[in-house]
N, C-alpha and C positions, 0 to 999 in steps of 0.2 A: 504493500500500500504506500509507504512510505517514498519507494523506490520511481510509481504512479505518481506521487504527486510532486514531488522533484522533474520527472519528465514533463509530465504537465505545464509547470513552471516555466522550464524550460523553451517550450513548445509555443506556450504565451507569448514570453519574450520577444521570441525570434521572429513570430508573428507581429507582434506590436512593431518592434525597428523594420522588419520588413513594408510595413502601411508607414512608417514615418518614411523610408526611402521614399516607397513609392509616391504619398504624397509631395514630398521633397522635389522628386523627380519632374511631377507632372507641374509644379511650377516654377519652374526653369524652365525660360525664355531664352532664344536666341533670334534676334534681330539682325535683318541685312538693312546698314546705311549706304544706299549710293547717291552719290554726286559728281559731276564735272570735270571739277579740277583736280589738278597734283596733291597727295598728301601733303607735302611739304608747302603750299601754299596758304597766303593768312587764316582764311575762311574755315580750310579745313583743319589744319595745325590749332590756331585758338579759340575756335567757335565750335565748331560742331565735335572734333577730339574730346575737348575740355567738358561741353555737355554730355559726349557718350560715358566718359570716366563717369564724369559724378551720376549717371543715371544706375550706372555700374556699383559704385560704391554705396548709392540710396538704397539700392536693392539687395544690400550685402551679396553681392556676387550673383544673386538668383536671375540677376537679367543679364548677357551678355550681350555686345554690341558688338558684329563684324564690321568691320570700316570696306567699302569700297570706293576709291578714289577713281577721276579720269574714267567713268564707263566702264571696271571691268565687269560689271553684271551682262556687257552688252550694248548695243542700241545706239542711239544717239540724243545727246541732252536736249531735243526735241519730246524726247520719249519720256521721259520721266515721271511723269505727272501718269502717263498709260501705266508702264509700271508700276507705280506705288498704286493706283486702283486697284490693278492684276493682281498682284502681291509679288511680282518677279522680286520686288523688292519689299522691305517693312519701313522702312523710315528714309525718304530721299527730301535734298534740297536742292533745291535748282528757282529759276527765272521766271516769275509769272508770264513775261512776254515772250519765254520761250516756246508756249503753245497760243497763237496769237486767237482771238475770240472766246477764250475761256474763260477768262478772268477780267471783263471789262473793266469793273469797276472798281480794281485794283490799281488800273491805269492814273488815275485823279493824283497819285504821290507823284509818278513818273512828269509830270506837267512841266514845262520852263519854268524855274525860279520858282517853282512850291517848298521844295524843303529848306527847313534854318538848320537843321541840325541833321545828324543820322540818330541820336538819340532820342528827338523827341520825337523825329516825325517816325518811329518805327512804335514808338508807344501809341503816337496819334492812329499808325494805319493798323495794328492790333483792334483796337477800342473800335475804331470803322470798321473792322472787320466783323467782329462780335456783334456789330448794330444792323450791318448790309451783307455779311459774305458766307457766316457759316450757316444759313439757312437755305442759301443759293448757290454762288460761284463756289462754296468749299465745302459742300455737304457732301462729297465725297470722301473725303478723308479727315482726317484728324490732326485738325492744325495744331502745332508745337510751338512755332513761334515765327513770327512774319517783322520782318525788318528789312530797310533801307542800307545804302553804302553812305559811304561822305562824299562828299560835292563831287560833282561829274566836271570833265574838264576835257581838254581836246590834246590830242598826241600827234605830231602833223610832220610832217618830211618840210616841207615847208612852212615860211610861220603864219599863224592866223591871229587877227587884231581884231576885223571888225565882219558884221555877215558876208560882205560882199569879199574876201578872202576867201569864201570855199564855191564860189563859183566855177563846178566841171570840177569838183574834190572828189574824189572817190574814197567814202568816210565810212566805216562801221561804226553803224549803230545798235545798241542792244534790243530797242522796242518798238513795238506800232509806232506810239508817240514818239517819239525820238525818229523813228524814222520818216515820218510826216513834218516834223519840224524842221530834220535838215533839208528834207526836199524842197519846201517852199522858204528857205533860206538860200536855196541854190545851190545845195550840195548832190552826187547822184552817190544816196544811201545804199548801202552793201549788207545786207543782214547774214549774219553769220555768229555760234554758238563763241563767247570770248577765247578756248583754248586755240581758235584756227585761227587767231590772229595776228600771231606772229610768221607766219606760214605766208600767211596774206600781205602783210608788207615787205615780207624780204622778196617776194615774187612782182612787187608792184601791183598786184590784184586790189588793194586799197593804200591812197596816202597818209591815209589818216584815220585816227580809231576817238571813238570817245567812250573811259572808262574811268574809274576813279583814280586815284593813286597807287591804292595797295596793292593793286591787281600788277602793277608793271613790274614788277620786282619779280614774278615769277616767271612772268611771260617777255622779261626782257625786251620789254617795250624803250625801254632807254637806251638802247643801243641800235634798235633799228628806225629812230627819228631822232632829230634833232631838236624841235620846240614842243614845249608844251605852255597850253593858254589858260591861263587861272582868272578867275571872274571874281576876285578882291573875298569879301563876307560872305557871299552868292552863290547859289549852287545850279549852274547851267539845265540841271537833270540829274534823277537818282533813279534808281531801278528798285522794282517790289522784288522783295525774294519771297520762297516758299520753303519752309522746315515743315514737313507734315508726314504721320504715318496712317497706315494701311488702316480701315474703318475696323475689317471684321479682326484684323489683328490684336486690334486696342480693345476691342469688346469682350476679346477671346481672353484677357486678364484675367487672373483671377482679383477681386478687388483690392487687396494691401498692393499688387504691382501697380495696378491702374495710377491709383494714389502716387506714386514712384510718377510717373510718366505725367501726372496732374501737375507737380508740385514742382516739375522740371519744365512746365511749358505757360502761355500766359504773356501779359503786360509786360512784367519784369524782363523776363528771359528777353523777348521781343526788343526790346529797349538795352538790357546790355549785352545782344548780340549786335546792336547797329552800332551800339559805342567802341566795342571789341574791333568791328571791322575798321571804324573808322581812326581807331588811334593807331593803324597801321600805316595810312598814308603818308606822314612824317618819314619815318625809316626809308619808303619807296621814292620818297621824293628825291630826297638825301641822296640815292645813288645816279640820280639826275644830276642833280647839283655839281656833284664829284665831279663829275664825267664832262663837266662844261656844257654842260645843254644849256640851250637858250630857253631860260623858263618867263614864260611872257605873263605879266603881272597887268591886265588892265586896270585902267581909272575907274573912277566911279561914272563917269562920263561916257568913257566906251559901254563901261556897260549896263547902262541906260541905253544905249543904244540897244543893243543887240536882245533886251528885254521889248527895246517898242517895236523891235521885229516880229518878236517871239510872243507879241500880245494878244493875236489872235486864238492863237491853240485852245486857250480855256474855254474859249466860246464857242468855238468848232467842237472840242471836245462833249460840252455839256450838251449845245445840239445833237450831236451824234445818239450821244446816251437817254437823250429824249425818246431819240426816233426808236432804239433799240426797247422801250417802257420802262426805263428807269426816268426818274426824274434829274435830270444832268445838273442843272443848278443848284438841287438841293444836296446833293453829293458831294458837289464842287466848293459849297459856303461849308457842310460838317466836318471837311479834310482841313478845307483851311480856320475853321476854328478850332478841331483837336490840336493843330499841330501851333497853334498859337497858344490854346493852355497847356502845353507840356514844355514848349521853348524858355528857356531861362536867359 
């Protein structure tokens, strides 16, 4: 009897830690992030790394996050947004205007001279998001965190001062809008995913790119131009990003991870992933600098100018988004007062 109920015991045991593996087991996660660029690039190195760790570390170990950088899932950074629907992948980031019609009304940050900041106006297009986008343009997936770059600026084999300078440019541009603004500025826009763009000026296929700062450091944009044109306080144009994962993924949590992936995504995160990106353009600029590039500093006068060029876009835009059933005006006054209460 005795001999019975030691085996027993035993038997218990082994059964109980057996159901705690198995529990254990069944929630453990493993996530595939893809994105664009080089590991080694700002974006991925301190923004989206730094988030997968700590998302890592909140979960004590029970979420892992594979990294894939530069596409190796596949595809091209067109696809991305297909992907993380699909579930090819679980967590990607990539360009709202990289899938053009998807995300209109995401477009409103991307506008001439909308953003003060990358900080605030990535809190501001979050909070817009949350009021206009996860019910609509982002009810697909599970947004983590939506942010802006720092001021957009022009990288040009030749130098550019004023609009009439890119007359017959052959200019990459990242977006609809952006690429509609250089058009009727007299540039011929080149759209193309930002890694093919160093490819593209050393071939002559474009003179000129317009991207932010941090981004040339990777892509060695300062070596294959000579000027770059900075618009003083002012930011020429910014791009929406998309951090967001796979719907049935995030559902499929069990609820202590969810919480993990809640407490990692949001305002905050939104806001200091546009701060993250943006305190990178200093360092990138810097090897401009080095290097003797002509970095073209306008007046406030130039760029007044090139603002009352750029003045129609908001009203073309907000007509646009009229005609599509959004109300274009009322979109266009909530972006620009989020981004004016969070600008300090």
């Amino acid at each position: 009897m005795k001999l019975f109920k030691t085996a027993l015991r035993t038997a218990a045991a082994a059964a109980i830690l057996a159901g705690t593996a198995a529990t254990a087991y069944a929630q453990e996660v493993t996530l595939k992030m893809h994105q664009f660029l080089p590991a080694q690039a700002n974006v991925p190195r301190d923004v989206l790394d730094v988030w997968a760790d700590k998302v890592e570390a909140d979960s004590k170990g029970r979420i892992k996050i594979e990294r894939y950088p530069s596409m190796q899932l596949g595809g091209k950074p067109p696809e991305l947004i297909g992907q993380l629907e699909d579930g090819i992948a679980d967590i990607v980031w990539t360009v709202a205007g990289y899938t053009p019609g998807r995300f209109p009304q995401a477009e409103v940050f991307e506008l001439p001279f909308m953003m003060t900041n990358a900080e605030a106006t990535s809190r501001a297009y979050w909070e817009f998001a949350e009021a206009n986008m996860f019910s609509t343009d982002y009810k697909s997936f599970q947004p983590i965190a939506l942010w802006v770059h720092g001021p957009g600026l022009i990288h040009s084999k030749a130098a550019i001062t004023s609009p009439a300078d890119l007359n017959g440019v052959k200019l990459r541009a990242p977006t609809r809008v952006t690429n509609k603004m250089f058009t009727e500025l007299g540039a011929t826009p080149i759209g193309m995913p930002v890694p093919a763009v160093p490819e593209a000026l050393s071939k002559g296929v474009i003179d000129a790119t317009v991207i932010p700062w941090e981004v040339t450091a990777a892509l060695k944009v300062s070596e294959l131009v000579g000027n770059h044109t900075e618009f003083g306080n002012a930011s020429l144009y910014t791009t929406s990003f998309i951090f967001g994962m796979n719907k049935d993924k995030y559902d499929s949590l069990p609820d202590d991870l969810k919480a993990v992936i809640d407490a990692n995504s949001g305002a905050d995160v939104s806001a200091w992933a546009g701060k993250t990106m943006a305190a990178a353009d200093e360092p990138a600029r810097k090897i401009a600098v080095d290097r003797g590039n002509n970095i073209i500093q306008l007046s406030d006068a130039q760029v007044a100018e090139w603002k009352a060029a750029a003045a129609s876009q908001e009203a073309d835009w907000a007509k646009e988004m009229s005609g599509k059933g959004f109300d274009g005006q009322a979109l266009l006054d909530q972006a620009k007062g989020l981004i004016a209460k969070y600008t300090k």
